[in-house]
C-alpha positions in Angstrom: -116.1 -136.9 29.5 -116.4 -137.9 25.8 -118.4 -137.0 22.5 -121.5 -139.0 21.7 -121.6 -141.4 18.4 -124.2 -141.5 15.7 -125.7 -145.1 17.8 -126.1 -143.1 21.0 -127.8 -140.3 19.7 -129.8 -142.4 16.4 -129.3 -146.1 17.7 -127.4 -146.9 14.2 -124.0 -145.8 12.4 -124.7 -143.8 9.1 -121.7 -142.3 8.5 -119.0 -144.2 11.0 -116.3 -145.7 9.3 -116.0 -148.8 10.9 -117.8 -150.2 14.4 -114.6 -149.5 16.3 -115.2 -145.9 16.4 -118.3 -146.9 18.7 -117.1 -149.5 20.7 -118.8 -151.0 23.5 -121.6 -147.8 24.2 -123.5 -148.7 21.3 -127.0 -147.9 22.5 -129.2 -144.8 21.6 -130.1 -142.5 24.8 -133.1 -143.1 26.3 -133.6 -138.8 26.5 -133.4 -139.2 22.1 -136.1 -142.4 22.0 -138.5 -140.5 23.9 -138.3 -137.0 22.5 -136.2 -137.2 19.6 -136.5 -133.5 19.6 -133.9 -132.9 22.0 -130.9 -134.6 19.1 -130.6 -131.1 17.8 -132.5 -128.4 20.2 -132.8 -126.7 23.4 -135.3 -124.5 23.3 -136.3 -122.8 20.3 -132.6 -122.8 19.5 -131.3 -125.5 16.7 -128.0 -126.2 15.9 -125.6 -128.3 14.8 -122.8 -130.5 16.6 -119.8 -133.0 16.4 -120.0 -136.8 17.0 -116.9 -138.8 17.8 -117.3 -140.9 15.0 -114.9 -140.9 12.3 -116.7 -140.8 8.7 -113.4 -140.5 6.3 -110.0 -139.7 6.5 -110.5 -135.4 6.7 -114.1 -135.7 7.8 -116.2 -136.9 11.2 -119.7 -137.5 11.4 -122.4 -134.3 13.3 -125.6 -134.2 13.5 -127.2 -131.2 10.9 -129.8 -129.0 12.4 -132.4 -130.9 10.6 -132.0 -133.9 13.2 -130.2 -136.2 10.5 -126.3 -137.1 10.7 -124.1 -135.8 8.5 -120.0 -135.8 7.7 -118.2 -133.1 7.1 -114.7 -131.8 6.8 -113.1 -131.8 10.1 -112.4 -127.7 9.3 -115.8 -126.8 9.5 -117.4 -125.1 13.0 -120.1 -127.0 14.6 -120.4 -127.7 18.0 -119.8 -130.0 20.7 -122.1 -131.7 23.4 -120.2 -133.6 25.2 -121.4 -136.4 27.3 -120.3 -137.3 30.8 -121.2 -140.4 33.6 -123.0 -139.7 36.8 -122.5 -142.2 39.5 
């Protein structure tokens, strides 16, 4: 189980500090290329959530409920869709 990164959920780094923080699963979802409206929705709900990427030293990049990334102080409360392998 891990958090998704700004490439698998936009298919670039905005906000990641350095490539590392990615690493080898550098590839946007499949599920987000074909209906980008699932980055931030389920539903009629929107909201916003953590990515594992790293964006400053006090502050890790999310996705806003607007669909964009963002960075924001790791104190704030967003949160989390974690990701998982099947197989």
């Amino acid at each position: 189980m891990d958090l998704m990164s700004e490439a698998n959920v936009h298919g670039i780094t905005v906000w990641s500090s350095s490539g590392f923080d990615t690493g080898i699963d550098n590839r946007q979802y499949a599920l987000f290329q074909l209906k980008p409206e699932f980055i931030n929705s389920y539903g009629t709900i929107r909201f916003h959530y953590w990515l594992k990427d790293v964006s400053s030293t006090k502050g890790f990049a999310s996705i806003h409920v607007k669909s964009y990334s963002d960075q924001y102080f790791a104190t704030g409360t967003y949160g989390v869709w974690a990701r998982f392998l099947i197989g």
